[in-house]
C-alpha positions as CSV (number, residue, x, y, z in Angstrom):
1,X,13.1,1.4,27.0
2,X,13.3,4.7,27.9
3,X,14.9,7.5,24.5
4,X,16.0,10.9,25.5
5,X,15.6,12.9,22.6
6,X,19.8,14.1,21.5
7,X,20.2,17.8,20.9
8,X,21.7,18.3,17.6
9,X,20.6,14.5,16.1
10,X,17.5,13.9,13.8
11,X,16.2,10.8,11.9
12,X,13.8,11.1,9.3
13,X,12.0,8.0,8.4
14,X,10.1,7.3,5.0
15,X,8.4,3.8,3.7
16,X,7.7,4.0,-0.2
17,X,6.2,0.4,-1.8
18,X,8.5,-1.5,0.6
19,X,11.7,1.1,0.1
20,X,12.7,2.2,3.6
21,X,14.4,5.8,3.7
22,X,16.6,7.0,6.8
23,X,17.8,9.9,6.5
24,X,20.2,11.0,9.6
25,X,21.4,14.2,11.0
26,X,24.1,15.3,13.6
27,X,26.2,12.8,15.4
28,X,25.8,9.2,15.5
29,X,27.6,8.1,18.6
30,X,27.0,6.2,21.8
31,X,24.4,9.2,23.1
32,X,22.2,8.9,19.4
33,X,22.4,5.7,18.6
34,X,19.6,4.1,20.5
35,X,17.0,7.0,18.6
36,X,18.4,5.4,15.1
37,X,18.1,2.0,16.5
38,X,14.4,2.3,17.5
39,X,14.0,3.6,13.8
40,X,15.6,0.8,12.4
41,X,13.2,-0.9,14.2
42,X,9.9,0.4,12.8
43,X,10.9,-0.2,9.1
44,X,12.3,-3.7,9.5
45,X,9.2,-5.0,7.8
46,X,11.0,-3.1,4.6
47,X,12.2,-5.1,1.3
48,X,15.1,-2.3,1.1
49,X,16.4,0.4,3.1
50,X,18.6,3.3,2.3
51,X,20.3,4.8,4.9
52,X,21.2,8.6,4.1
53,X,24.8,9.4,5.9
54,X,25.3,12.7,4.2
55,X,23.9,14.6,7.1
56,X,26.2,13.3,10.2
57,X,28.7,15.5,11.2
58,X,30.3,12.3,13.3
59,X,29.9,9.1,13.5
60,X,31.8,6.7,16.0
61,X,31.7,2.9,16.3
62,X,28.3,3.0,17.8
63,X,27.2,3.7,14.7
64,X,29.1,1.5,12.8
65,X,27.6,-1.1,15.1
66,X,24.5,-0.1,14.1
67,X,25.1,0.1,10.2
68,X,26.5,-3.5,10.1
69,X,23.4,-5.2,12.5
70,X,21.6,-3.4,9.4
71,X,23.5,-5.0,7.0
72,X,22.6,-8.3,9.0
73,X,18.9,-7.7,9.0
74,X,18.8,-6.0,5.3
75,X,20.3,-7.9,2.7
76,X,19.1,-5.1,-0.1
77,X,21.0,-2.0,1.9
78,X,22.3,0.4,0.3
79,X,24.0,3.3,2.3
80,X,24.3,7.3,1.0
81,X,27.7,7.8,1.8
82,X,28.6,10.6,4.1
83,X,30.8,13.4,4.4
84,X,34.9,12.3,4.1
85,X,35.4,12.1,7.7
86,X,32.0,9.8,8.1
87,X,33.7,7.5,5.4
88,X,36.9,7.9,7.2
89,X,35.7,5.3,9.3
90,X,34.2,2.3,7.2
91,X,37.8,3.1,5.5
92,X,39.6,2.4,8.9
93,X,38.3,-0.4,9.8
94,X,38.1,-1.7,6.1
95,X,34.4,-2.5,6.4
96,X,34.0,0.1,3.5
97,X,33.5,-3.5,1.1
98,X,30.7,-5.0,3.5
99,X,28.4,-2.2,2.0
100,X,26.9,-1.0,-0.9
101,X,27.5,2.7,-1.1
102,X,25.6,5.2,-3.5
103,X,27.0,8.8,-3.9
104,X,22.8,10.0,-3.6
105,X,19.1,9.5,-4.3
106,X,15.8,11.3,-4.4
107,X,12.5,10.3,-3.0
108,X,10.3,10.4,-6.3
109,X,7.3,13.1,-5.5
C-alpha cells in the first residue's frame, strides 16, 4: 500500500512496557488518515494505547472512523482529548461516551 507523506500532519509513535503513545499533529481527514492507520498498525501488539488529540487542528469522520476501529482493537484506550472543535465532533455524533477521555499525560523520562 502505497503512503504519501501529508503536508501539515505528523504522528509520533512511542511503546513504553506495553503502553502505546500516539501523539498526532495537523488534520486528521480522509488525506491523513491512512499515515495514522499504518501507525496504529505497528503498536497493535500494545496492552494500552493513548492516543494524543491535543495537536489536530481538524479532524473529520475519517478520523472518527479510525478512533472507534481503535476502540475495537484496544479495549485499554484512553484518548487525550483535543482542542473544542476536535471534541465538537465525538459531541455530535454522541460517541463522546464510547471513549475514555483524559485532559493530559506525560511520558515518564
Amino acid at each position: 500500500m502505497l503512503v504519501v507523506p501529508q503536508p501539515g500532519f505528523l504522528v509520533d509513535t512511542s511503546v513504553h512496557d506495553g503502553h502505546a503513545f500516539v501523539q498526532l499533529w495537523g488534520e486528521l481527514d480522509c488525506a491523513s488518515v491512512q499515515i495514522a492507520d499504518l501507525e496504529l498498525a505497528l503498536v497493535a501488539d500494545a496492552d494500552w494505547l493513548t492516543i494524543d488529540l491535543r495537536g489536530l487542528a481538524f479532524m473529520d469522520a475519517a478520523g472518527l472512523h479510525l478512533l472507534l476501529r481503535a476502540r475495537e482493537h484496544f479495549p485499554a484506550l484512553r484518548v487525550v482529548r483535543g482542542r473544542p472543535s476536535v471534541h465538537r465532533l465525538f459531541e455530535l455524533t454522541d460517541l463522546v461516551r464510547r471513549f475514555d477521555f483524559i485532559d493530559g499525560f506525560e511520558l515518564a523520562a
